[in-house]
ZABAKOL-345262 format. One line per field, with one value per atom (N, C-alpha, C, O, CB): x, y, z; residue number from 0; residue in one letter. Coordinates in steps of 0.05 Angstrom, whole numbers, plus 5000, padded with zeros to 4 digits. Last residue first. Glycine has a CB too. Layout:
<donus>
px <- X  ...
py <- Y  ...
pz <- Z  ...
kenu <- NUM  ...
kemar <- A  ...
</donus>
This chain:
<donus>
px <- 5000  5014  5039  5057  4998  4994  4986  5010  5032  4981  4986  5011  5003  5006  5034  4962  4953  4981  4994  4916  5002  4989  4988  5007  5002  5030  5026  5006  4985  5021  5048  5066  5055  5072  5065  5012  5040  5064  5086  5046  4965  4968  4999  5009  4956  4961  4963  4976  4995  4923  4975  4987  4984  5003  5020  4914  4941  4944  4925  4966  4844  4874  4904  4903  4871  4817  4817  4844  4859  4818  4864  4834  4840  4858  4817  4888  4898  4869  4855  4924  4859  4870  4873  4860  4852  4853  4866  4878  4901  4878  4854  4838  4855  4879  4837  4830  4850  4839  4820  4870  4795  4793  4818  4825  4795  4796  4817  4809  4822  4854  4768  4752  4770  4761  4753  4798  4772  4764  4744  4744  4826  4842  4817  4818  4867  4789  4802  4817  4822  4815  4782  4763  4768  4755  4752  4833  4824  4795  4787  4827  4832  4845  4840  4841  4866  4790  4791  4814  4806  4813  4821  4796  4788  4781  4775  4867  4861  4848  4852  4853  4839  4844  4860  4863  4864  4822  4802  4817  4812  4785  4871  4853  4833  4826  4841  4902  4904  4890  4888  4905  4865  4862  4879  4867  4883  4873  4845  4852  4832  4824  4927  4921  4891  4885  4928  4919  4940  4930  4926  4974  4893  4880  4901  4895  4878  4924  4911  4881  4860  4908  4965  4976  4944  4945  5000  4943  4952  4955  4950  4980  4925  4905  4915  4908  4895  4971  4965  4940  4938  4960  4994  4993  4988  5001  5013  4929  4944  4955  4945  4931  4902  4902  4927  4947  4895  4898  4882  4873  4850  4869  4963  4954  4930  4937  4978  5007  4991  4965  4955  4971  5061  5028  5016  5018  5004  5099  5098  5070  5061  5108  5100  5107  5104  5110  5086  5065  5067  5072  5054  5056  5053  5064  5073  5089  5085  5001  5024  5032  5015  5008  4990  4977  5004  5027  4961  5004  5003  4992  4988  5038  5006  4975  4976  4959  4963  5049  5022  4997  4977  5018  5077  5086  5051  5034  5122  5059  5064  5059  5044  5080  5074  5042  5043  5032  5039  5123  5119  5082  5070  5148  5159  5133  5130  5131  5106  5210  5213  5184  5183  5230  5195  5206  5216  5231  5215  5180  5156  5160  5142  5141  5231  5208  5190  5184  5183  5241  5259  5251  5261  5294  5203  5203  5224  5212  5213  5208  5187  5197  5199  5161  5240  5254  5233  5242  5258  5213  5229  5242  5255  5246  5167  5159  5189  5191  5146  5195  5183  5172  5169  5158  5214  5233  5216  5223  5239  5168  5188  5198  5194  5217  5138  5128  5159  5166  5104  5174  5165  5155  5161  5150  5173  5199  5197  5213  5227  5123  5126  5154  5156  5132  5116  5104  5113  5108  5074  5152  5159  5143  5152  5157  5118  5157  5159  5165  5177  5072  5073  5104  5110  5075  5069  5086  5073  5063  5121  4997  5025  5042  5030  5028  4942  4952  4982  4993  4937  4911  4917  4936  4918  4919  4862  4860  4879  4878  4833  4878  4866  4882  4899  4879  4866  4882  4863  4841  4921  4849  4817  4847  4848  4795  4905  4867  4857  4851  4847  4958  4947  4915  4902  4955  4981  4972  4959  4948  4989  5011  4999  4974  4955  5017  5027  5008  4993  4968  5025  5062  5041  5028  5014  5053  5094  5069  5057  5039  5069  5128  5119  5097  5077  5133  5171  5154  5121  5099  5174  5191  5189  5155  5132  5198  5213  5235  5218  5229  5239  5208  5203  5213  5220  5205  5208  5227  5204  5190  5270  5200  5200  5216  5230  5212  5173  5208  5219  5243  5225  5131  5147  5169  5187  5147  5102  5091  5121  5129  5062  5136  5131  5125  5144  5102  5131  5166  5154  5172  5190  5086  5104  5132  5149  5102  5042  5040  5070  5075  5013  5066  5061  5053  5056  5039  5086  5103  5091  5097  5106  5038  5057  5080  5091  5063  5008  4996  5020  5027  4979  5047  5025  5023  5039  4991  5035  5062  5054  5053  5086  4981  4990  5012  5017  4993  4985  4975  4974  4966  4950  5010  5024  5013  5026  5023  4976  5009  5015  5024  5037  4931  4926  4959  4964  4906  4955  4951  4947  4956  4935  4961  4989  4977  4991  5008  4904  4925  4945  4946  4949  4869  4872  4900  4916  4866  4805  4826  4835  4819  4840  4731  4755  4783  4783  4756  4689  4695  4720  4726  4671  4732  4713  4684  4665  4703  4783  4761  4739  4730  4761  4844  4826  4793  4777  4834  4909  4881  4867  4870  4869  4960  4957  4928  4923  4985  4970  4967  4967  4970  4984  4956  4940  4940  4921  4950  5014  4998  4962  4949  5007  5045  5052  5024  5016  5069  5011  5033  5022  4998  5041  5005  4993  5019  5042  4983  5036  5024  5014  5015  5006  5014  5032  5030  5006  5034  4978  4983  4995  4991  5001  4975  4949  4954  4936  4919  5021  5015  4987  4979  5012  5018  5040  5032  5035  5075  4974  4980  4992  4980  4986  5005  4983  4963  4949  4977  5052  5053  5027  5036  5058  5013  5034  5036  5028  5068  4993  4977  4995  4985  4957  5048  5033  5010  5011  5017  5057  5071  5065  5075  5091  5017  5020  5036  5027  5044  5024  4996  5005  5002  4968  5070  5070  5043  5044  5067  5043  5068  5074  5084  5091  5018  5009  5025  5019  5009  5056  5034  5026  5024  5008  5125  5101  5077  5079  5101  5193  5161  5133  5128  5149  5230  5211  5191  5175  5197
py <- 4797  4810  4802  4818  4830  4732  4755  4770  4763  4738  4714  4717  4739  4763  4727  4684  4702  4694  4673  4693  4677  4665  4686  4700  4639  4694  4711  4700  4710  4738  4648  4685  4687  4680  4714  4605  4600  4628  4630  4577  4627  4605  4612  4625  4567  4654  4676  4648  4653  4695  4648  4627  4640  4636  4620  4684  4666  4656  4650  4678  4695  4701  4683  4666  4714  4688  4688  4702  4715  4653  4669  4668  4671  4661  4631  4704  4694  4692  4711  4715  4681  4700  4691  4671  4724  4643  4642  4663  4664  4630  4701  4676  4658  4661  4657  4761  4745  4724  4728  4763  4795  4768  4755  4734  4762  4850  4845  4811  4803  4852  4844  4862  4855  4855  4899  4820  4802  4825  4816  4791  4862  4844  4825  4817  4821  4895  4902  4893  4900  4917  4861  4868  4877  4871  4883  4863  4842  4842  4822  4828  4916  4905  4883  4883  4904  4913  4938  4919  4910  4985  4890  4877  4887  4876  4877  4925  4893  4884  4874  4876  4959  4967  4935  4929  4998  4942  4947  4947  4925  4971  4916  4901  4912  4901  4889  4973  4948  4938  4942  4935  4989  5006  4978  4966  5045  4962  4959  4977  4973  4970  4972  4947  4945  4926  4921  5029  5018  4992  4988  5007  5024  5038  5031  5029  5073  4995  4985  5000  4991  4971  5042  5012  4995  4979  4995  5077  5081  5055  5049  5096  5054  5062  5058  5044  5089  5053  5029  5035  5021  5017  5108  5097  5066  5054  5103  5153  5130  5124  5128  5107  5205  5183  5171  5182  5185  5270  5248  5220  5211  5254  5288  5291  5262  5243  5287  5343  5315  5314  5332  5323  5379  5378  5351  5337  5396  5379  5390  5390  5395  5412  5346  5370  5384  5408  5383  5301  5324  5338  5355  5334  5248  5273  5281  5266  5275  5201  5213  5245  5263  5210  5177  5194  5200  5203  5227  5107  5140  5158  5153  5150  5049  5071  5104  5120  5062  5037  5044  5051  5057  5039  5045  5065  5064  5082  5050  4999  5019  5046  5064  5014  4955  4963  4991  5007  4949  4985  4962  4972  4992  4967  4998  4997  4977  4955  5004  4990  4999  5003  5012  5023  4964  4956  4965  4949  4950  5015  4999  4983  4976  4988  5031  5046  5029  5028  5073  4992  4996  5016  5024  5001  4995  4972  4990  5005  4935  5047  5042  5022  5031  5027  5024  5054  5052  5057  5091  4986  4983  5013  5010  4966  5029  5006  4999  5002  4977  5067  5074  5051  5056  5093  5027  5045  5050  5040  5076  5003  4983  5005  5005  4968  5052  5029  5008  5003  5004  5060  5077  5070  5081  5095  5022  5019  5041  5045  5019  5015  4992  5011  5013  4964  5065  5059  5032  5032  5054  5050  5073  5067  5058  5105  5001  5009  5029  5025  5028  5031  5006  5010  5018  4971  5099  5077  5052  5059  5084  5128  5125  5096  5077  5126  5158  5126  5124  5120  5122  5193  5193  5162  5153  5211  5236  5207  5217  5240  5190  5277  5280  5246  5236  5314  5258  5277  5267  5255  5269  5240  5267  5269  5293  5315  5226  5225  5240  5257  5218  5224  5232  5227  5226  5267  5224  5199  5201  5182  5187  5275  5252  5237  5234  5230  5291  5311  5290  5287  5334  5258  5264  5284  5298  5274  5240  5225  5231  5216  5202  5280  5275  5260  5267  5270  5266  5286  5287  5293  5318  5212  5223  5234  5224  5196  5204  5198  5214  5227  5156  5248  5246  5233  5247  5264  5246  5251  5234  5214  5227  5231  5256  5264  5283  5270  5191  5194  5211  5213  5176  5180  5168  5174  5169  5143  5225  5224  5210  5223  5206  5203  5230  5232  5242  5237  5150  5156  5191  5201  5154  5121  5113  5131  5133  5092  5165  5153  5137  5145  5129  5179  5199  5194  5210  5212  5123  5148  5158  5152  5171  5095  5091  5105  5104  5078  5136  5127  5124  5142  5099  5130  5153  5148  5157  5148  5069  5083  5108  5103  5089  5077  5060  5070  5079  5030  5100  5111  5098  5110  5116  5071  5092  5103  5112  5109  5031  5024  5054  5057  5014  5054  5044  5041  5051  5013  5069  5086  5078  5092  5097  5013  5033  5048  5045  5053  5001  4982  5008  5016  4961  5060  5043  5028  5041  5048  5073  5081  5060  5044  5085  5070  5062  5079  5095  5037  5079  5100  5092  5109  5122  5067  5084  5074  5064  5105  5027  5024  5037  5027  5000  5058  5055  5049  5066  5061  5022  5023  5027  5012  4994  5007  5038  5044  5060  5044  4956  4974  5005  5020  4968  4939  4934  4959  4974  4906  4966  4969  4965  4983  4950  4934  4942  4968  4984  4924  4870  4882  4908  4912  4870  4820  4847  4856  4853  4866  4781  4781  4800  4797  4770  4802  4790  4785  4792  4768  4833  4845  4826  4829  4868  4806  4801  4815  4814  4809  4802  4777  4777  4761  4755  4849  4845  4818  4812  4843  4839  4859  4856  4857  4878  4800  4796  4815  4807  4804  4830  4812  4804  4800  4801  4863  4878  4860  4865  4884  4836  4843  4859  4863  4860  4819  4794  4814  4809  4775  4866  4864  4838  4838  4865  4880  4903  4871  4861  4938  4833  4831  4850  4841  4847  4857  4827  4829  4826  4798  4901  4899  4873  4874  4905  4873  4887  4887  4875  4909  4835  4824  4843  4832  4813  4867  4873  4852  4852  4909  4840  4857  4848  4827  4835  4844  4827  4844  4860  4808
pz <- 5420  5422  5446  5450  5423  5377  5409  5409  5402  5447  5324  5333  5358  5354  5307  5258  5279  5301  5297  5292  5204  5221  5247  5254  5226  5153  5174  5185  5176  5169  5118  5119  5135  5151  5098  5135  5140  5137  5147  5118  5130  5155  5153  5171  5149  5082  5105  5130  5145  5114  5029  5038  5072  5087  5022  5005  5001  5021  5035  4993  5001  5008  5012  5031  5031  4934  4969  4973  4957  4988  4875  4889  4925  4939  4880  4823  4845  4867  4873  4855  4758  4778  4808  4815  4780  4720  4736  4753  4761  4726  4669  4672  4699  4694  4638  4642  4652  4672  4688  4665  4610  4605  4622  4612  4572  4627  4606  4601  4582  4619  4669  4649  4620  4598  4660  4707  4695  4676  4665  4719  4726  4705  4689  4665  4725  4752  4721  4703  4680  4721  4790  4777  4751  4732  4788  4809  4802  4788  4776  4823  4828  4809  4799  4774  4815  4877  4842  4821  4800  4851  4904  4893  4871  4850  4910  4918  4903  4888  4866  4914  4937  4915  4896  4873  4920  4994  4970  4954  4944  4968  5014  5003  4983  4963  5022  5016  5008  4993  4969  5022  5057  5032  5010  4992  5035  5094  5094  5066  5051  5121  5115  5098  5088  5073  5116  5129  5099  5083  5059  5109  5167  5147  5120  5096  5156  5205  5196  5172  5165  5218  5209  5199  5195  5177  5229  5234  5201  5189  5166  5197  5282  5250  5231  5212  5242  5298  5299  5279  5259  5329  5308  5287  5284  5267  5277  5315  5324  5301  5280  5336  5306  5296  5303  5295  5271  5299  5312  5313  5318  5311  5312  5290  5308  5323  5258  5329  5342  5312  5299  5387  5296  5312  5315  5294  5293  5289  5311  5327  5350  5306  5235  5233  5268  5267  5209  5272  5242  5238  5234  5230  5311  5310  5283  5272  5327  5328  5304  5308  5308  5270  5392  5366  5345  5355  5378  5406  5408  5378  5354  5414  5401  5410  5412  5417  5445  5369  5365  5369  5355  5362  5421  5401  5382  5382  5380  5458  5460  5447  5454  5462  5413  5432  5434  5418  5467  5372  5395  5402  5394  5431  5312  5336  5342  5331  5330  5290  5314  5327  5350  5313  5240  5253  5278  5290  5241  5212  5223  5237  5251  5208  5188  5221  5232  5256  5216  5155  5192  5201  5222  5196  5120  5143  5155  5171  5136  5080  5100  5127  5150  5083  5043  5063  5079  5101  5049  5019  5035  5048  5069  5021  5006  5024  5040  5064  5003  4966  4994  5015  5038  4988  4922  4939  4971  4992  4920  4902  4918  4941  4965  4896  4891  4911  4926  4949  4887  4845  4874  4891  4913  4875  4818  4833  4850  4868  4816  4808  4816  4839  4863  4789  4766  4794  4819  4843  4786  4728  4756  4768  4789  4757  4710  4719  4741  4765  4690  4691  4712  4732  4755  4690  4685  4677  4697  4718  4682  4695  4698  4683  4674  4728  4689  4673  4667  4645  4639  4722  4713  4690  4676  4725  4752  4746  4731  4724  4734  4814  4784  4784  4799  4755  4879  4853  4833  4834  4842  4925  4903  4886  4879  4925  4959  4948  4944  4961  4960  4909  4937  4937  4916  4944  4868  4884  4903  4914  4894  4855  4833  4835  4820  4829  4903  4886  4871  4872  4864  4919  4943  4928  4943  4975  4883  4888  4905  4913  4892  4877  4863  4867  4854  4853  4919  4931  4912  4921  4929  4945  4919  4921  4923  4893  4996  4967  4944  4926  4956  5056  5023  4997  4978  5016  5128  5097  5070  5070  5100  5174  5167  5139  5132  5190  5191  5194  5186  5186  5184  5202  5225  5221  5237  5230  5167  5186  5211  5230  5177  5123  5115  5152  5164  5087  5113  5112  5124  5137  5068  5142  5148  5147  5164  5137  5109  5138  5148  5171  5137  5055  5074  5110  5129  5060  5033  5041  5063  5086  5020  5041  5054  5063  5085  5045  5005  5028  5045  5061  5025  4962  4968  5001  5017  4950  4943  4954  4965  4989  4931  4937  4961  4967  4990  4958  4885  4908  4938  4958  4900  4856  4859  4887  4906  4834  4846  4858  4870  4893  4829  4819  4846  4857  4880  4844  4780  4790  4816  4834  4778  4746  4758  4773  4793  4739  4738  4753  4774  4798  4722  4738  4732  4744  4757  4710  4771  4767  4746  4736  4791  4757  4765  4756  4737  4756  4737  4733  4757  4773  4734  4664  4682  4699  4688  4662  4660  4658  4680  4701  4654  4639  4646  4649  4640  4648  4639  4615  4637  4655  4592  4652  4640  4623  4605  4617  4653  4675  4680  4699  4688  4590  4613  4640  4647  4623  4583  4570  4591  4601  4545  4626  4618  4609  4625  4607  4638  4623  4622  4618  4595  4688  4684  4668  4677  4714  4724  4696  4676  4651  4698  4784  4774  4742  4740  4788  4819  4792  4773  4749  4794  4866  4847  4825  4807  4858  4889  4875  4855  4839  4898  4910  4885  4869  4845  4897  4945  4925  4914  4892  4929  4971  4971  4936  4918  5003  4998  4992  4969  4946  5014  5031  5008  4986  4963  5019  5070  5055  5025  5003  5073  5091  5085  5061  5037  5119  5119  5106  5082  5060  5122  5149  5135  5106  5086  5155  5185  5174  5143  5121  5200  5209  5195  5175  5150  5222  5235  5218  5203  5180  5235  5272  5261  5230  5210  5279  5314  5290  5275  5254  5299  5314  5320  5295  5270  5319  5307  5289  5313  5324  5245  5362  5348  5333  5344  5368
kenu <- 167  167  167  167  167  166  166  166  166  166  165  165  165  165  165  164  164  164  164  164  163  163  163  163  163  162  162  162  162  162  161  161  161  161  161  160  160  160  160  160  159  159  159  159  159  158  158  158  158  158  157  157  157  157  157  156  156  156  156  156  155  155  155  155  155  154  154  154  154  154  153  153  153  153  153  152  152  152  152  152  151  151  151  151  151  150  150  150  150  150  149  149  149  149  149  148  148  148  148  148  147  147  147  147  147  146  146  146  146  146  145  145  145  145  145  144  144  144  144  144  143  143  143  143  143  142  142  142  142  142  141  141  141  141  141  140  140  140  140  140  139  139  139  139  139  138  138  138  138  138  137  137  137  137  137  136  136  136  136  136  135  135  135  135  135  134  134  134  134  134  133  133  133  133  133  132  132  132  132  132  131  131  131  131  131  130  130  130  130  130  129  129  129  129  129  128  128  128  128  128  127  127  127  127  127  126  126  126  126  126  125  125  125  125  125  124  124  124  124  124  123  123  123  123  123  122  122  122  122  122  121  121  121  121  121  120  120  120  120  120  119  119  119  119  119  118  118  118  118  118  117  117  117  117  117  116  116  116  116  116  115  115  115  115  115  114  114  114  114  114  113  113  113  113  113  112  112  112  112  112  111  111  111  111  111  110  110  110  110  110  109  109  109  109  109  108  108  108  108  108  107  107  107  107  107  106  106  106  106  106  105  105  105  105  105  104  104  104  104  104  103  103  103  103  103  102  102  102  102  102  101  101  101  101  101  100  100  100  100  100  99  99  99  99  99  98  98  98  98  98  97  97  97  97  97  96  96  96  96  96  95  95  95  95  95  94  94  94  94  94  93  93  93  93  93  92  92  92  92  92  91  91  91  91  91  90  90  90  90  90  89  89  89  89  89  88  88  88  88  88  87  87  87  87  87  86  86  86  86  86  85  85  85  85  85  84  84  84  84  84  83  83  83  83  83  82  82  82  82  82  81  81  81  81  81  80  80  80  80  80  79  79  79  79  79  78  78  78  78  78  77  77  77  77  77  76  76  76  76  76  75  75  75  75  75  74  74  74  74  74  73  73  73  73  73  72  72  72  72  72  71  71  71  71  71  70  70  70  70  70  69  69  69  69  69  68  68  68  68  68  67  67  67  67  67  66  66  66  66  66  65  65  65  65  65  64  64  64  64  64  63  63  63  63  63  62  62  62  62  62  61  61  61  61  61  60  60  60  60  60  59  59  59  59  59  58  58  58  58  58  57  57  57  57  57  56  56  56  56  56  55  55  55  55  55  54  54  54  54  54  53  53  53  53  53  52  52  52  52  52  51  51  51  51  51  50  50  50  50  50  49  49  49  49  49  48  48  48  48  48  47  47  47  47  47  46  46  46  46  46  45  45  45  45  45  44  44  44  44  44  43  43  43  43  43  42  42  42  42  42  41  41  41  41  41  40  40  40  40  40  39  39  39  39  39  38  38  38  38  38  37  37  37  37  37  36  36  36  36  36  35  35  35  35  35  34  34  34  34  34  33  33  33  33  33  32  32  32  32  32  31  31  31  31  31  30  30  30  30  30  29  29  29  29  29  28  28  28  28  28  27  27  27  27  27  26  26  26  26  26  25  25  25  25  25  24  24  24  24  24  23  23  23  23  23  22  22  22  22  22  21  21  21  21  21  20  20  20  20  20  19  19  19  19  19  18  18  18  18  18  17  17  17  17  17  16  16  16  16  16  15  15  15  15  15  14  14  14  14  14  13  13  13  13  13  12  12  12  12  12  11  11  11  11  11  10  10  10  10  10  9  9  9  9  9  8  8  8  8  8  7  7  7  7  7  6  6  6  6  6  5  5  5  5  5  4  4  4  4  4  3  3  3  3  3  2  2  2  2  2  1  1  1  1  1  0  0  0  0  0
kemar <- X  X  X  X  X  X  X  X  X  X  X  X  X  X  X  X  X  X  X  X  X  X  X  X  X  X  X  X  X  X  X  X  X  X  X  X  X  X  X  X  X  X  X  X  X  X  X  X  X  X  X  X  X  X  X  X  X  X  X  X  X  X  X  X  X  X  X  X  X  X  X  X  X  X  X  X  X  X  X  X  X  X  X  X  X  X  X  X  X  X  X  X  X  X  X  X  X  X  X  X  X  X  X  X  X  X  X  X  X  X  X  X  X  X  X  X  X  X  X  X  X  X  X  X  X  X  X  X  X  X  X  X  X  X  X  X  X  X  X  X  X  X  X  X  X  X  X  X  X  X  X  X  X  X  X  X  X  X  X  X  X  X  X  X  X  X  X  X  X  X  X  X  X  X  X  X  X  X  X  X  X  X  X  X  X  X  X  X  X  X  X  X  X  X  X  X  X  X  X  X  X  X  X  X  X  X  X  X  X  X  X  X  X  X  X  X  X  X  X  X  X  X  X  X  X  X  X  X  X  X  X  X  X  X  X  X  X  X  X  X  X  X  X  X  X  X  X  X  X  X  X  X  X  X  X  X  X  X  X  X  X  X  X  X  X  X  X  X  X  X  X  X  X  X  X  X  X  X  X  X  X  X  X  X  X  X  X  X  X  X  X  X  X  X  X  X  X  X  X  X  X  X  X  X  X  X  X  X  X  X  X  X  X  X  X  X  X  X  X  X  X  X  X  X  X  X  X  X  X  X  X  X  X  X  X  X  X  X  X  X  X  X  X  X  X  X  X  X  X  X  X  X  X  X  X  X  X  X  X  X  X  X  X  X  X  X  X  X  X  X  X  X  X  X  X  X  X  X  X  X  X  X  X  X  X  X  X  X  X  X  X  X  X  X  X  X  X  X  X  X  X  X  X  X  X  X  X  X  X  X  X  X  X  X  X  X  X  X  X  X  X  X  X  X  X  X  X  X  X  X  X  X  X  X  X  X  X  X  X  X  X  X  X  X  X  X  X  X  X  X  X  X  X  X  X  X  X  X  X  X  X  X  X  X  X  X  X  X  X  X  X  X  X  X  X  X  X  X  X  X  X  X  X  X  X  X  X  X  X  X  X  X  X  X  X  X  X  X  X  X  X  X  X  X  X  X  X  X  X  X  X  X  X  X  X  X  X  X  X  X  X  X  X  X  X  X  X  X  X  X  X  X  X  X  X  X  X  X  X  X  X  X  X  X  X  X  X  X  X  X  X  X  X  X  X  X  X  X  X  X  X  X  X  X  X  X  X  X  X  X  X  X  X  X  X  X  X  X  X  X  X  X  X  X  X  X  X  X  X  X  X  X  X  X  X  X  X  X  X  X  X  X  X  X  X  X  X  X  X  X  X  X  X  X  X  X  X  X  X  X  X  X  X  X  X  X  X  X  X  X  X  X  X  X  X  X  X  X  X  X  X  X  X  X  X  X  X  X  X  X  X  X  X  X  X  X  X  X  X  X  X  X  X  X  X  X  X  X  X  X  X  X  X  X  X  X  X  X  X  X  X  X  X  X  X  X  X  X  X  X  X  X  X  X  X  X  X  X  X  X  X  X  X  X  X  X  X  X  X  X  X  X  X  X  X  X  X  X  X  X  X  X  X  X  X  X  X  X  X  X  X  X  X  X  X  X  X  X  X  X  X  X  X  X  X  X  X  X  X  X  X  X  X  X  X  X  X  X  X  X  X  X  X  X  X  X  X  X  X  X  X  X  X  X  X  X  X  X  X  X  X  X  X  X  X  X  X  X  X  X  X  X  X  X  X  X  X  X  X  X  X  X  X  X  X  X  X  X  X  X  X  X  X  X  X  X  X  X  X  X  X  X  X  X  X  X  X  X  X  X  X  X  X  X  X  X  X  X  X  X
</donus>
């Protein structure tokens, strides 16, 4: 059975893709200083996700490229939407069937790195993902109201029925 945690991860992803929806192309490559811009934020979640879920739980890299690009403090830059999206797709789904093996258990242990214990649970990671999530949402949606986009996705979505609270 997924773990609630992991549901939450996966509902807030959800949540994210829905607040770019519409966003072209052009837009997700404009920055308004001293913000990032659309693509960059994608890229850097994949970032995140790689290096805590594929890099940290499973010891592998699809694309080594975004842990320089994306990583935090890189340099600002105004990537494809496209690639970013399908680096995001790629590392999220190569992501779930680890995340699909934590139990209680597994997320209270510390992360192992390379051989070394690292000071952080991955029940953090999982909820430092979604808490980065949401900010960079909100950045976005801030950058789509800067473009005049009208009917943006309001609150949080359909959470009662994707991811209703669930005890461990």
């Amino acid at each position: 059975m997924t773990h609630p945690l992991v549901l939450q991860l996966r509902f807030t992803r959800s949540e994210f893709i829905r607040g770019i929806k519409g966003v072209t192309e052009k837009e997700a490559s404009k920055r308004f200083l001293p913000m990032n811009c659309i693509s960059w934020n994608i890229g850097h979640l994949a970032w995140q996700e790689q290096r805590y879920f594929l890099s940290y739980g499973l010891g592998i890299s699809l694309f080594p490229e975004i842990e320089k690009s994306h990583a935090y403090g890189a340099p600002a830059s105004t990537p494809s939407l496209k690639e970013m999206l399908v680096a995001w797709k790629q590392i999220t789904l190569a992501a779930d069937p680890f995340l699909e093996t934590l139990t209680s258990k597994k997320l209270a242990q510390n992360v192992i790195s390379n051989g070394n214990e690292i000071q952080r649970t991955y029940g953090n990671l999982i909820q430092r993902t979604i808490y980065h999530y949401w900010y960079h949402l909100g950045e976005n949606m801030a950058i789509r109201q800067r473009f005049g986009h009208t009917e943006l996705p309001q609150f949080v979505g359909s959470i009662d029925t994707k991811a209703p609270y669930q005890p461990e």
